[in-house]
N, C-alpha and C positions, 0 to 999 in steps of 0.2 A: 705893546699889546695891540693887536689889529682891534679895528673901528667892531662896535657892534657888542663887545664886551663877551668875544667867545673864547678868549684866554687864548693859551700859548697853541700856535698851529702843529696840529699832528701829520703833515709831511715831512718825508724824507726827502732825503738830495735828488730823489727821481719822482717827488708828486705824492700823492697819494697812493699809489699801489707800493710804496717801497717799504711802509708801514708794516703792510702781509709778513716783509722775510724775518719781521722781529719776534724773539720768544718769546714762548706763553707766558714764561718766568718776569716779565717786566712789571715792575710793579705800578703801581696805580697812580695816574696824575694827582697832583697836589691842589685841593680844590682852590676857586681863586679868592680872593680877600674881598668883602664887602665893598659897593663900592659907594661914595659919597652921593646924597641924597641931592646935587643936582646936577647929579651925572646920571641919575636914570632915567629911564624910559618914561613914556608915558604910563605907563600901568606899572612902577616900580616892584619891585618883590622886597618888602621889609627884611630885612638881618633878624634873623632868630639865633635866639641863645643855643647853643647843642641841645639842652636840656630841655626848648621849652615843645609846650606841644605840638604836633601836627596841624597846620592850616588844614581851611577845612578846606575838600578839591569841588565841593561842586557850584563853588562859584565859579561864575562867568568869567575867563579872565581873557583881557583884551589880547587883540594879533600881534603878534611879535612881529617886529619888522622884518622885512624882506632879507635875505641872506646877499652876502655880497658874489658877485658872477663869479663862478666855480666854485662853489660852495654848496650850491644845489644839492648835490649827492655824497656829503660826506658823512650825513649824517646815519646811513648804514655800518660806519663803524664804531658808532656807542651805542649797538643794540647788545642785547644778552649774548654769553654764548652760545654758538650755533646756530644765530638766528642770521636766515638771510635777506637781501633787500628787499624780496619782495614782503616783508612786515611793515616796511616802513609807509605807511599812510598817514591819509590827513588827520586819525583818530588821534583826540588830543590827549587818552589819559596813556597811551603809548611810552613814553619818555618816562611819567609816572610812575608806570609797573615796573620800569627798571630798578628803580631805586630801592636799596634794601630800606623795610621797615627801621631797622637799628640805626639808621645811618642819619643824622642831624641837617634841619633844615640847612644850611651854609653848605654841608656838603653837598649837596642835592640841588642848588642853585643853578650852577652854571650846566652842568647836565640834563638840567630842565627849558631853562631859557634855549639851551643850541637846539632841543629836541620843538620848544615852540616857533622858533626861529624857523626850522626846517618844516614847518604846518604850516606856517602861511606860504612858504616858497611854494611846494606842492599844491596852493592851491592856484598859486599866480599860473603859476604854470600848465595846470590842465586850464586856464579861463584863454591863455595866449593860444594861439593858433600852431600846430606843432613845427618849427622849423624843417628844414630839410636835415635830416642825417649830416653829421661833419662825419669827411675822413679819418677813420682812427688810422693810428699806428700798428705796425706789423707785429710791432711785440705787447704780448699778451699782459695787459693791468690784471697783476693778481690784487685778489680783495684783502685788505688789512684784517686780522685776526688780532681779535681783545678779549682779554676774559675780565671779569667783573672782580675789579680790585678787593669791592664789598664782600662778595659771597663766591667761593668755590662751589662747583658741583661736587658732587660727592662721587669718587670713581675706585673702585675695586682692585685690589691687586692683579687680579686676573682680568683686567679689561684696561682697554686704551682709550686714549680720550677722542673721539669722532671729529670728523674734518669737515668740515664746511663740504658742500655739492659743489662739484664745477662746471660751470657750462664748457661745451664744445669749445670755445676763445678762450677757458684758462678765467673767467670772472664768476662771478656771484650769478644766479637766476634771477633777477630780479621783476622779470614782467615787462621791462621797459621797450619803447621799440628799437630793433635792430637797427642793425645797416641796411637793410632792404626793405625797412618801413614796417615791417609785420612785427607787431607785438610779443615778445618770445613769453610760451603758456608758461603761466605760474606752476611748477612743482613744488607738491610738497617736501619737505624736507626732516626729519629726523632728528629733534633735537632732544631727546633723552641719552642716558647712557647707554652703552652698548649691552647685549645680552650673551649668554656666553656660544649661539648659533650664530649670531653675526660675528662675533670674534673668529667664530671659525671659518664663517663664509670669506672674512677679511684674511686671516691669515691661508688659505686656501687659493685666492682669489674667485674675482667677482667675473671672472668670463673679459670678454675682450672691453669692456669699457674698464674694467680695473688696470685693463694691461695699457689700455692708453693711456691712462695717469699720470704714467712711467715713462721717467725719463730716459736717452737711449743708455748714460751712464748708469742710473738704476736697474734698465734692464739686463745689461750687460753684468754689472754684478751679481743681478739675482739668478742668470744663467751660470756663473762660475761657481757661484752655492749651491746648484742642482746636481752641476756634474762633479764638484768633488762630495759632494754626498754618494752618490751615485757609484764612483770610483772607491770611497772609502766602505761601503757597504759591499762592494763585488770581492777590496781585497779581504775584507773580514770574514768572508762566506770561505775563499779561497786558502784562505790562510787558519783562520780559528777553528769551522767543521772539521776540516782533517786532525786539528789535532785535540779537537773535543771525542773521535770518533777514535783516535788511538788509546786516547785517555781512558775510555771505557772499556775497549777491547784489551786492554791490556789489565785489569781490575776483573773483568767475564772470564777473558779465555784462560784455561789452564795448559798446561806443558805436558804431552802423552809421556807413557812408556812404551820401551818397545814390544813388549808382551799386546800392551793398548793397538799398536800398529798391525799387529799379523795378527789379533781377535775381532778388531772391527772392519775386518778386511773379506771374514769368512761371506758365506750366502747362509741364505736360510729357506729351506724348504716348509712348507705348511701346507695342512688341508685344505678342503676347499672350506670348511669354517671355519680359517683362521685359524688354527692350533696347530704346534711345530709339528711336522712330521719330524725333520732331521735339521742340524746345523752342519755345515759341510767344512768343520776344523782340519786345518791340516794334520794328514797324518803323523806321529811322531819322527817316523823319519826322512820326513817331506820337512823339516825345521830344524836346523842342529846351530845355536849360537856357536859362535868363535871366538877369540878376543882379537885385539889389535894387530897383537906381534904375530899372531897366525895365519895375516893377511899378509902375500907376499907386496911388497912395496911396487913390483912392477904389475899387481894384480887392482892396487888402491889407483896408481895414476892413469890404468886404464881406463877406471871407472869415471876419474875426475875429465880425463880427454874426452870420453864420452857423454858426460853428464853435466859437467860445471868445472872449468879448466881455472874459472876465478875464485875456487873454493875457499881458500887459505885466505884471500884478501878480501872480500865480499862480508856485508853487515849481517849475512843470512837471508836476503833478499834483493834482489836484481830491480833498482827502481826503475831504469829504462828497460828491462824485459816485460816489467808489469806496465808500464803505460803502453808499450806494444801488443801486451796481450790486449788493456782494455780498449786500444781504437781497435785492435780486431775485432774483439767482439759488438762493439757499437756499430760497426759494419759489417753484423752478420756473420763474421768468422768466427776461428775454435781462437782459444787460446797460445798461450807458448810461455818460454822464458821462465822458468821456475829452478830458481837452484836447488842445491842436493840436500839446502835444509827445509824446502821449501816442500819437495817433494816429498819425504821425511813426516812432514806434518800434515802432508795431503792424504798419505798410506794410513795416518795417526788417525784425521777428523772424518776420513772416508768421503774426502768432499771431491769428488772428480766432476761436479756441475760444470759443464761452462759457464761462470756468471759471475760478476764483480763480487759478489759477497762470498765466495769460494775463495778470490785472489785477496780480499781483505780480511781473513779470517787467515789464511795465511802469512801473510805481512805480519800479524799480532802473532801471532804460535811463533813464526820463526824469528822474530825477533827477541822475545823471551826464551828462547830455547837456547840462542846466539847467546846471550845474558848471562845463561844458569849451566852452558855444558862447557867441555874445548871441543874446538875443531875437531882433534880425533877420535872423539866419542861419538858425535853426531856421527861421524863418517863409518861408525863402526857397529852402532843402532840402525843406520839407515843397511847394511850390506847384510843385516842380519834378518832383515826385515820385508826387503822387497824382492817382489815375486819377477823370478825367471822363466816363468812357464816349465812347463810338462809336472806341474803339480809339485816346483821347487820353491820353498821361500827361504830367502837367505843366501849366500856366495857358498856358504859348506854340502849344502841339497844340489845347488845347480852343478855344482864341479861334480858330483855324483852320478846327478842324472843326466850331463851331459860329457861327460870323461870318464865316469866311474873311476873317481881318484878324489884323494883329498884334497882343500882349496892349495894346501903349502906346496902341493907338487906340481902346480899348474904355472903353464911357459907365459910368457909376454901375449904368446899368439891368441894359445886358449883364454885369458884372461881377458885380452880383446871381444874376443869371442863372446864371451858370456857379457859384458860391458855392454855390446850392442844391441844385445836383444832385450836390453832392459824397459828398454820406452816401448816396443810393442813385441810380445812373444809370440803372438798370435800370429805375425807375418813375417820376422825376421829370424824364424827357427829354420835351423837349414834343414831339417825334414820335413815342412811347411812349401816353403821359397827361397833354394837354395842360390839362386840368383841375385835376391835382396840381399839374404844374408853374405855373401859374398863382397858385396858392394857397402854394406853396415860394416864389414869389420875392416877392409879397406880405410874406411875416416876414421875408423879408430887409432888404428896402426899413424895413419900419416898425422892426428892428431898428438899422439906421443910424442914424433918425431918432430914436428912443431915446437913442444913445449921444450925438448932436450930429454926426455926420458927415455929414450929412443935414438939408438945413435942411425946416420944413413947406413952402417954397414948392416945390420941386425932388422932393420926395416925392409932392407933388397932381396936378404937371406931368407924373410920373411914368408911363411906357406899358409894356406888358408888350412886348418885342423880340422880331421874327420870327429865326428860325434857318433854318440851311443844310437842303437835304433830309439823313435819317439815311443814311449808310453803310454797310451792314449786311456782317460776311464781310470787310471787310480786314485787320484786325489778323490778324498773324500768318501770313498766307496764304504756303504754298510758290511757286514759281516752277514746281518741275518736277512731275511726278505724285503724287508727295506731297501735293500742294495739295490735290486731292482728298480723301482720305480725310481732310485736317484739318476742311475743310469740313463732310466727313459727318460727323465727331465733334460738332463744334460744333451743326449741327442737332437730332441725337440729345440732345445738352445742353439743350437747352433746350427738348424735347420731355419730357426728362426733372425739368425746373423749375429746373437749375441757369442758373443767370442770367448772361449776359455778363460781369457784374460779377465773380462770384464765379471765375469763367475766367482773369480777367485782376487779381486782385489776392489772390484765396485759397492762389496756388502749387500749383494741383493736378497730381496724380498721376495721369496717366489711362490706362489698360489697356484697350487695344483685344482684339477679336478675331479681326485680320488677324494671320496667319504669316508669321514673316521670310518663310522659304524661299519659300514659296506665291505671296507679294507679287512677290517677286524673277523668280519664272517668269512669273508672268503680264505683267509690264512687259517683260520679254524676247521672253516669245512674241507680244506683240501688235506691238513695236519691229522685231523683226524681220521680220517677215510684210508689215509697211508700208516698209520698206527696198527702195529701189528702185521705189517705187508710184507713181501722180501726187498731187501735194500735195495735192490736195482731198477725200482719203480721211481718213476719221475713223475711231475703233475705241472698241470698251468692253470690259471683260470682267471679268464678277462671279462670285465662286464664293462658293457658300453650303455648309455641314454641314449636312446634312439632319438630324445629332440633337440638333440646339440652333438652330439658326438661327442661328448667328454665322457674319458673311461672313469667311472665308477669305483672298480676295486681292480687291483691287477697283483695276480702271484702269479712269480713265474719258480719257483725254487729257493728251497729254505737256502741257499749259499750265496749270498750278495755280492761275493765276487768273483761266484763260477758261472754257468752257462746259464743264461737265460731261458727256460722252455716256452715260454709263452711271444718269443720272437726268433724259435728254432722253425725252419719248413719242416712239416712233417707231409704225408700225404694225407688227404682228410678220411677219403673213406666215401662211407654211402650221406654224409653230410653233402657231400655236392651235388646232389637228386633236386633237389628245390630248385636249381639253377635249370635244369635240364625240363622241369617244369615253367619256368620262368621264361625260356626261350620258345618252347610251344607253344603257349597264349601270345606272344608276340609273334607267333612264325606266320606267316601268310599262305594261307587263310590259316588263323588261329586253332589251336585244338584244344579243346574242352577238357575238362577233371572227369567225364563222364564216357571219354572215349576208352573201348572194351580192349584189351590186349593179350594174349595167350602168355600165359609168363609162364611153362613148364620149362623145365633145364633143358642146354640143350649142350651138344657137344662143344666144349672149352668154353663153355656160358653155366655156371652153376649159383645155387641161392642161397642162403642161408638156412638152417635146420626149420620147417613150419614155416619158411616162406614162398613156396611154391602157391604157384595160381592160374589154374590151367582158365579159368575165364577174370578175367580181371580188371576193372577202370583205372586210372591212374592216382584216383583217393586211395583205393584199396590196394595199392602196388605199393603206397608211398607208405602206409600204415604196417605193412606185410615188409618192407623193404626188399619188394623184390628185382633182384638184380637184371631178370634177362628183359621184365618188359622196360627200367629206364634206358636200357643198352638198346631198344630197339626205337626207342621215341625221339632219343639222342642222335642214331643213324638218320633219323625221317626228317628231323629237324635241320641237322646236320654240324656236326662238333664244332665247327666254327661259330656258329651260332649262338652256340652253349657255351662259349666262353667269350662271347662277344656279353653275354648274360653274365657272366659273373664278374666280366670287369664293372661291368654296369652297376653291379650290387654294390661294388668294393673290394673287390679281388686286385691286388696289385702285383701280383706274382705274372712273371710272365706267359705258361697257360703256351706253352709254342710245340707244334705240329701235336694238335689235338686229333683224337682218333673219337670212336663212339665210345671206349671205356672211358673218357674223361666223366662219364656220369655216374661213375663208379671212385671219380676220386684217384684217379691215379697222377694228378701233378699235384706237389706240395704247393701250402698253403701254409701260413701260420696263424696260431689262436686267434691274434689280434685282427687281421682280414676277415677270417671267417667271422668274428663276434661283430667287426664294422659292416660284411658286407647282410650279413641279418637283420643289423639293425636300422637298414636301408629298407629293407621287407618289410619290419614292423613299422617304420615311420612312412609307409604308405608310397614307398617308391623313391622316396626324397632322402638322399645321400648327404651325410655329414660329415667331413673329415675325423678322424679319432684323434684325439689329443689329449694329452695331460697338461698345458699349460694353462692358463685362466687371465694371469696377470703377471708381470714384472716390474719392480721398482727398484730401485737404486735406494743408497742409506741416507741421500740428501733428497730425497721425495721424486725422483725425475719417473715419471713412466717410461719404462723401454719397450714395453708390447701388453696391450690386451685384447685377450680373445673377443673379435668383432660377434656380434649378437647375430647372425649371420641367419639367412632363411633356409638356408641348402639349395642344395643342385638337385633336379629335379632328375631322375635318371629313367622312371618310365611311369606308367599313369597309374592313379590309387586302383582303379579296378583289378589290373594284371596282378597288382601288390595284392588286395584280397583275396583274390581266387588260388595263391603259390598260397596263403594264408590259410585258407580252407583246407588247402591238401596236404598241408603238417597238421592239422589240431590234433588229428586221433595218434598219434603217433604217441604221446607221454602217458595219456592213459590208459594205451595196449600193454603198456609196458610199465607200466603201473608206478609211473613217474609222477605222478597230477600234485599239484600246489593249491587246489583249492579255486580255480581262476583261471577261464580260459587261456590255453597255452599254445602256441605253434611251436614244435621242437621238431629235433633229427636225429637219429644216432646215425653211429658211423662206425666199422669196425675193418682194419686192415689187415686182411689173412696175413699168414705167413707164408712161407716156400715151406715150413715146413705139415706134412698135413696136419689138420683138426688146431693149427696154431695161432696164436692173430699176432701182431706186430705193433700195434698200435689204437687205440679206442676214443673215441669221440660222442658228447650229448652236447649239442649246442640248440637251442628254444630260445621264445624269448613271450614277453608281454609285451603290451603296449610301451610302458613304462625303461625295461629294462632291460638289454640282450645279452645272453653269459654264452660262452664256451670253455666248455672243460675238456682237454685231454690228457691221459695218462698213456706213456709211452718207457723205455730205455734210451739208453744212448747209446748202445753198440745194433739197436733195431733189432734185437734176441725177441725171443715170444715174452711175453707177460702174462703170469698166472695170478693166483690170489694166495696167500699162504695154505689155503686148503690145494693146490695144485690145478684147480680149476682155472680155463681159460678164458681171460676178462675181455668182456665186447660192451661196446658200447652203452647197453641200458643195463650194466650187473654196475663195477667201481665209479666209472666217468657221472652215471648218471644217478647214483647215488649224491655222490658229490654234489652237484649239479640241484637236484631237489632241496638238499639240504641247505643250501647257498639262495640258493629262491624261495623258496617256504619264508625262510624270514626279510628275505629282503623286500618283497614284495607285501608285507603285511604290514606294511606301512603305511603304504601308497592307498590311495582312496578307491572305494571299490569301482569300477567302470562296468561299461556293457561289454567290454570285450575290446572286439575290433571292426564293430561297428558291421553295417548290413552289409549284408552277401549277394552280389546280384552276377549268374554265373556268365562266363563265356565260354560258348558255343555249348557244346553238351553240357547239361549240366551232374554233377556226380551221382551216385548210386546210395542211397542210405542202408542197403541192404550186405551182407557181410560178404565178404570174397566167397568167389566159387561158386556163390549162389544165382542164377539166370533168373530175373524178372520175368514174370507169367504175362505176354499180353494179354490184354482185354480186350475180345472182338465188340467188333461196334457195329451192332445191329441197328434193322431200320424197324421200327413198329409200326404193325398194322393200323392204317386210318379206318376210325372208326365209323360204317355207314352214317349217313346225317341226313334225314329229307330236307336238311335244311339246305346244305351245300351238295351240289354236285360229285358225284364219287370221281379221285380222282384218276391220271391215266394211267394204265396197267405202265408197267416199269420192264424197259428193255432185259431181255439175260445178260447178265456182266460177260465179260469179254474172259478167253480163256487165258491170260495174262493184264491181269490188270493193270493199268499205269494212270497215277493220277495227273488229271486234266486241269487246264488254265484256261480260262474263257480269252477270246482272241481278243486284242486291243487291250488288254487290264496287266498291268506289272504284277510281276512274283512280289507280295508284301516284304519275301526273305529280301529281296533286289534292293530296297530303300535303307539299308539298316547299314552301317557301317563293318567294313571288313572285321572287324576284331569282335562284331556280335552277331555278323550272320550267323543264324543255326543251324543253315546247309553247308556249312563248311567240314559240318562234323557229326562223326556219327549220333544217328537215335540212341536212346536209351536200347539196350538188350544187343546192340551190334556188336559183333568182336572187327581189331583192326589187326592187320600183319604190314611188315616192313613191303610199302609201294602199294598197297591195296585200300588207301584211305579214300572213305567212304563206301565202299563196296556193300551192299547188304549179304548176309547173311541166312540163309533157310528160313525158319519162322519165323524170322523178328523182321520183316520185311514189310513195308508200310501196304496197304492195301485201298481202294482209292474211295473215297464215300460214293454213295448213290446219289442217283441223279436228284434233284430235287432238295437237298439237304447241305444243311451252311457247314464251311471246314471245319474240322477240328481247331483250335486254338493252340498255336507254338508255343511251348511251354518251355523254350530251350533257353531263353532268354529271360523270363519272367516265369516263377514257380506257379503254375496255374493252381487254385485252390487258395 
C-alpha cells in the first residue's frame, strides 16, 4: 500500500489516462480497513461502526498532508459522475457531497481523506510559483471515467448515459493552464441526464464538433450505415412501389367487353349547354362481329406482322416497348410499343393520352385480360373491335367498305392491306395517300415473309390491291335534321386537324354552338311554314351571334343524309343591295343614303310590281327594292368594288368577273355567308368567323381545341356599318315583317326565265344580338308557288318563316336601344316617302328695322343674274377640314336627283342659292342633323 494511506493505486499499465478505457460496469473499490491508531495522522479519523451516527462536518479539521509528486491531479477521478476537473477546488466539503448519505462512515474514509489530501495539494500549489509547462506527449490522456459505486443516476430507456466534454487534446476542461501558459476558460458542463431533444440532437449529430469526436474508423462506419440505408431505401422504392402499384391496379381495374371497346370509342355531340345533341354509334352495318374460324389465317398473321409479331409468346405486354415508350415520353416524345392486348385495352379504356398513367392502366388491363382470355379470343375481340377508317369497325365492315366482299374471301394481299391502315387510317388509306399506303403494305407483306407465313414465291407475285371509292360523311349520320349540323361539326373537325380517326376512336366530347332553344325554333318555324306546301319546296335557316360568330340554330333539310340547303350556292337575289350600299359609303368621295336617283324601268332594267321610283334616295330604293337605281350605284361605284364589299362582310364565294347586276344578286352565295357576312353589319363592321365548334376533349380529359375568345377582325369602321344599318331598317316593316325591335333586314327574290316566275326567295335581317337567313328554293331551280298557286318572293314564305323564328328568339334577349346613334355620311337620307320631292325653303333676308339709335345700314348690291356662293379669300372651305368619308361636298343636297357620271351635278330648283351679303352661312346639316 503506498505511503500516505491512499489505498490501492488506480493506474493502469499506461498511468492514469488508461483508467478512461474501463467500463462503466466496474464495480466499486473495496473500502480500506481501519487503520491502527499509531499509524494515523495527526488529526486521525476515528473508526465508526456502519451503524453509528454521522460526525458532525463542521468541525475544523486539520490539512491533510501533502500528496505525493504525481498525484496532484488524480483526484478528478473520484468526483461524481459527469463531473469534470474543473469542480475540483480547494472547497473542503467537496469530497463530502460525494458520499452517499446511506453509505457508513469506514466507507467514506478513505474517499474523504484522498479528497482532503488533494486540498492541501491545491493549495501548495497555487502559493508555489507556477512552473514552466513540461512537454506533453503526442498522445492524447483521455480522462478516467467512474460512476459512483454507491448511487446510480437514474437513466430512461429512451436515453443514454452522457459523456463527459472533451477538450480539443482529447482531456477533461479543467481550467488549468495549457501548454502555452493561458489558462484554458472553465466551461460549463451538463451533468443531468439527457432529454429526449438532446438525444435527438445526439443521434442526429451535433454539427462538425460532434463529427470530430469521431474516430476515422467510426467515421468510416457510420458512412457505410448511411449509404447502405441509402441503397436499401432507393431498392425498396424501386422494387416494392411498382409492385404496391400492380397490387392495386390489379383489385381497381376491371377486364372490358368488346361491345365496352366499340361504345367507348364513339364521340359525343352536345349543345352549347351541355346537353346531348347526338352520340355518333356506329352504324349497324359499319359493325358486324365474326368468330375465329371466319378469320382467314393469312388475314390473322397479317394482322400480327403488322401489329405485334410476338403475340403468341408475350405476357400481354411488351416491358421493353413500355420502358421505350416512357423515356420517350420523359423526353417530350409520343409514345410506342403496345401489343395487340395492349391496344385491345386502350380501344376498351378509351385512354389514347400520351402519359405514363395511360401505359400503366394498360399494363394492369392487359395483364388480367392475359389471365382470364386465350390468345385467340383476344385476337378476335380486338379484329372485331378496332377501327379501319372510312367509318369501319371491325375486319367484317373493313373488307366491305374496302373490297365490298366478305373478310373469308380476302387474299394475303388485301388482308395486308387492311392490316396496315390499322395504326392510322387517317393517312394510310389509299384514297387519302396512296403513296404511304403503298409503302404500309410493303412492310406488311415482307413482315409475313419474315416470320414464314409467306413464302418468297407469293410475296414476289405479290401486287398492291385496288379498293372501293372512299366514303366520306357516313358514319354516324342522323336521319332527321340533326344530320346536318353532325355533318357540319365533322367538317369543322377536320378543318380544325382533328382526324376522322381521332372522331371515331378517341371518345370525344364535342360542344357545339347551337342553342337547344334556338335549334328547336328554327326546325319548327321552317317545318311549319312548309306544312301544307307542294313537296318540292326546300328551306334552310342559319342564325349567326354577331359577337362571336357561333351559329345559333342551323336547319338545312328535314333528311340528314341528303343535301344540305343551307351550304347549297344558290343566287341571293336583291339581299346583296346592302353590299352595294356598303361600297358607296367607302367609295371615294363617299355617297350618302340621301343621294336622289331616277329608278324608272328602263329597257332590260325592270323592278318589282310597286317598286318603281321615278325620284328616289338610296333609303327609299332600299325600302322600295328598287332594282334600276342599285344597278345604277353599282355601275358608279364600280362592280369590283361591290364585291370587294361583300368579301369584306363575309362573302367567301368567289364573286369572279362581276358586272353592275352583281347588285342584283346574280352570283351564288350560300345561307351560311350571307347570315355570316350580316352579322359583320350588325357587329358594327367587325367580322367573326362562323363556327359550330366551341370545345373538344378527348374521353381521358385532354383538350384537343377551344374556340379562342377571339376580338374579330375589324373589316371596316362602325360608322359605314351604321349608315348600310340605317338603310335596311324600313325594309321589315314595309313589309310588315316587324318583331317588336329595331330590325335591319332584306328580302331577295330570284326571277325566273319563266315570265311572272321567281326561282328562289330570300329574308335575311338581323338585331344586334342575332343575324337569321332563311331561304326557300327547289332543287331542279323550277318556279316555287305556294299551294294556293301563288308565286312566293321573298317577304310572302321566307319571311314569314323568318319573323316567326325572331319574334321568339329575340324575346329573350334584353331590350336595347337598337343600334345605337346614327351619324350620316355625306347626304344624309330623306324621311319623307318615295316619289315625294322636298319643298325647299327660301331664305330670305329681313328688313332692318330703322333705329335713331344705330346708323341705317348700307343699301345691298342687286344679286348677280346667276348666283354662285362666295368664300372670302385667305379662309378654307369648313367642308375642306373634315375627312373624305364625311365631307358633304362629296354628295348631293338634299332634293338633288343623281344619274350614272353626273354625280353632284344640281338640278333645276333644288339648286343651292348664295346668302346675301352681310349674313352668316347657313349651317351643314350633312353631317350633323341640324335641329
Amino acid at each position: 500500500m503506498p505511503a500516505g494511506g491512499h489505498g490501492p493505486s488506480r493506474q493502469g499499465p499506461h498511468g492514469p489516462a488508461a483508467s478512461s478505457t474501463r467500463s462503466r460496469s466496474v464495480p466499486p473499490a473495496r473500502p480500506a480497513p481501519p487503520r491502527p491508531p499509531q499509524q494515523r495522522g495527526p488529526d486521525p479519523v476515528p473508526a465508526e461502526h456502519p451503524r453509528s451516527p454521522r460526525p458532525d462536518r463542521s468541525r475544523t479539521r486539520p490539512e491533510p498532508p501533502a500528496a505525493p509528486a504525481g498525484r496532484d491531479h488524480t483526484a478528478r477521478d473520484h468526483t461524481a459522475r459527469d463531473h469534470t476537473a474543473r469542480d475540483h477546488t480547494a472547497r473542503d466539503h467537496t469530497a463530502q457531497d460525494h458520499s452517499s448519505p446511506t453509505t457508513s462512515a469506514r466507507d467514506r474514509s478513505a474517499p474523504t481523506r484522498r479528497a482532503r489530501d488533494h486540498s492541501a495539494t491545491t493549495r501548495q500549489a497555487r502559493e508555489r510559483p507556477t512552473p514552466a509547462p513540461e512537454r506533453r506527449s503526442a498522445t492524447p490522456v483521455r480522462p478516467t471515467r467512474r460512476r459512483r459505486a454507491d448511487k446510480r443516476s437514474g437513466v430512461a430507456w429512451w436515453q443514454t448515459p452522457d459523456s463527459r466534454r472533451r477538450t480539443g487534446g482529447g482531456g477533461l476542461s479543467t481550467g488549468a493552464p495549457t501548454a502555452t501558459g493561458v489558462q484554458e476558460p472553465v466551461r460549463p458542463v451538463r451533468t443531468g441526464p439527457l432529454g429526449p431533444l438532446d438525444l435527438l440532437q445526439r443521434r442526429l449529430g451535433a454539427g462538425r464538433r460532434a463529427r470530430a469526436l469521431l474516430t476515422p474508423a467510426q467515421r468510416a462506419a457510420r458512412r457505410r450505415r448511411t449509404v447502405l440505408c441509402w441503397v436499401g431505401g432507393v431498392l425498396g422504392m424501386v422494387v416494392g412501389l411498382p409492385l404496391l402499384a400492380l397490387g392495386l391496379g390489379y383489385l381497381i381495374f376491371g377486364v372490358p367487353t368488346a361491345d365496352e371497346a366499340v361504345n367507348n370509342q364513339v364521340a359525343t355531340i352536345s349543345f352549347a349547354d351541355g346537353t346531348d345533341l347526338t352520340r355518333l354509334v356506329p352504324e349497324a352495318g359499319n359493325r358486324t362481329k365474326v368468330g375465329f374460324e371466319q378469320i382467314p389465317p393469312h388475314v390473322r398473321e397479317a394482322v400480327l406482322a403488322a401489329e405485334d409479331r410476338t403475340f403468341y409468346t408475350n405476357p400481354g405486354f411488351d416491358v421493353s416497348g413500355i420502358a421505350r415508350a416512357a423515356w420517350n415520353q420523359l423526353q417530350g416524345g409520343a409514345g410506342g410499343g403496345s401489343t395487340i392486348t395492349q391496344q385491345y385495352v386502350k380501344n376498351a379504356l378509351v385512354g389514347d393520352q400520351v402519359s405514363l398513367w395511360r401505359k400503366y392502366k394498360e399494363l394492369i388491363v392487359s395483364l388480367k385480360v392475359s389471365q382470364e382470355k386465350s390468345k385467340d379470343e383476344i385476337l378476335t375481340d380486338y379484329l372485331n373491335t378496332i377501327y379501319f377508317g372510312r367509318g369501319a369497325y371491325g375486319i367484317q365492315s373493313a373488307a366491305q367498305a374496302y373490297f365490298a366482299k366478305d373478310v373469308g374471301q380476302l387474299t394475303p394481299a388485301e388482308g395486308a392491306l387492311l392490316a396496315g391502315v390499322i395504326q392510322s387510317p387517317s393517312r394510310w388509306d389509299p384514297a387519302i395517300d396512296p403513296q404511304k399506303a403503298v409503302q404500309r403494305w410493303g412492310f406488311v407483306m415482307d413482315g409475313m415473309e419474315s416470320q414464314g407465313w409467306l413464302s418468297p414465291a407469293d410475296r414476289a407475285a405479290a401486287t398492291f390491291p385496288p379498293t372501293q371509292q372512299r366514303r366520306v360523311g357516313g358514319t354516324g349520320s342522323l336521319a332527321d335534321s340533326r344530320g346536318h349540323v353532325v355533318n357540319a361539326v365533322k367538317a369543322e373537325l377536320d378543318s380544325l386537324g382533328i382526324s376522322d380517326q381521332e372522331m371515331s376512336q378517341a371518345g370525344l366530347t364535342i360542344t357545339t354552338t347551337i342553342d337547344a332553344d334556338q335549334q328547336k325554333r328554327a326546325v319548327e318555324a321552317a317545318q311549319e311554314s312548309l306544312d301544307g306546301q307542294p313537296d318540292n319546296l326546300r328551306s334552310a335557316l342559319v342564325a349567326i351571334d354577331p359577337r362571336t360568330g357561333g351559329v345559333a340554330a342551323y336547319y338545312g333539310g328535314d333528311n340528314g343524309v341528303g343535301l344540305d340547303y343551307a351550304r347549297v350556292s344558290k343566287q341571293p337575289g336583291s339581299t346583296f343591295k346592302p353590299f352595294v350600299v356598303l361600297a358607296a359609303l367607302m367609295h371615294d368621295p363617299p355617297i350618302g343614303l340621301g343621294t336622289v336617283f331616277d329608278g324608272r324601268e328602263q329597257t332590260g332594267l325592270r323592278n318589282a310590281e310597286g317598286a318603281d321610283c321615278p325620284r328616289c334616295d338610296i333609303k327609299q330604293a332600299m325600302t322600295l327594292s328598287n332594282n334600276v337605281v342599285f344597278t345604277k350605284l353599282a355601275a358608279e361605284v364600280g362592280p369590283e368594288n361591290v364585291a370587294a364589299a361583300a368579301r369584306a362582310a363575309g362573302i367567301t364565294s368567289p364573286l369572279d368577273n362581276p358586272d353592275a347586276r352583281l347588285a342584283l344578286g346574280n352570283k351564288e352565295v350560300t345561307p351560311v355567308e350571307l347570315a355570316s357576312a350580316y352579322a359583320t353589319i350588325a357587329a358594327g363592321g367587325v367580322w367573326h368567323a362562323p363556327h359550330f365548334i366551341s370545345k373538344v376533349v378527348t374521353a381521358d380529359g385532354r383538350v384537343l381545341y377551344e374556340s379562342p375568345d377571339s376580338q374579330g377582325e375589324r373589316r371596316f369602321s362602325p360608322r359605314v356599318a351604321r349608315n348600310t344599318v340605317e338603310a335596311m331598317l324600313g325594309v321589315a316593316s314595309a313589309d310588315e315583317r316587324g318583331i317588336g325591335r329595331p330590325v335591319a333586314a332584306k328580302t331577295g327574290t330570284v326571277q325566273s326565265r319563266f315570265e311572272g316566275e321567281n326561282n328562289d326567295a330570300w329574308f335575311s335581317g338581323f338585331t344586334p344580338e342575332l343575324a337569321t337567313t332563311v331561304w326557300i328554293g327547289t332543287d331542279m331551280n323550277s318556279p316555287i308557288r305556294t299551294a294556293s298557286g301563288t308565286p312566293i318572293e321573298g317577304a310572302s314564305l321566307p319571311g314569314e318563316v323568318w319573323q316567326t323564328f325572331m319574334r321568339e328568339a329575340v324575346a329573350e334577349e334584353p331590350a336595347t336601344e337598337g343600334f345605337g346613334g346614327y351619324t350620316p355620311i355625306g347626304t344624309p337620307a330623306s324621311d319623307l316617302p318615295p316619289n315625294e320631292t322636298p319643298t325647299p325653303t327660301p331664305t330670305t333676308t329681313p328688313e332692318p328695322t330703322p333705329s335713331a339709335e344705330l346708323p341705317p345700314p348700307p343699301a345691298a348690291e342687286p344679286p348677280a343674274a346667276n348666283p354662285v356662293p362666295q368664300q372670302q379669300s385667305g379662309a378654307p372651305d369648313q367642308r375642306s377640314l373634315l375627312a373624305p368619308e364625311d365631307a358633304p361636298g362629296t354628295a348631293n343636297a338634299p332634293g338633288t336627283a343623281r344619274a350614272p357620271g353626273t354625280a353632284g351635278t344640281p338640278n333645276g330648283p333644288a339648286a343651292e342659292q348664295a346668302p346675301p351679303a352681310g349674313t352668316a352661312p347657313a349651317p351643314d346639316c350633312s353631317v350633323t342633323p341640324c335641329g
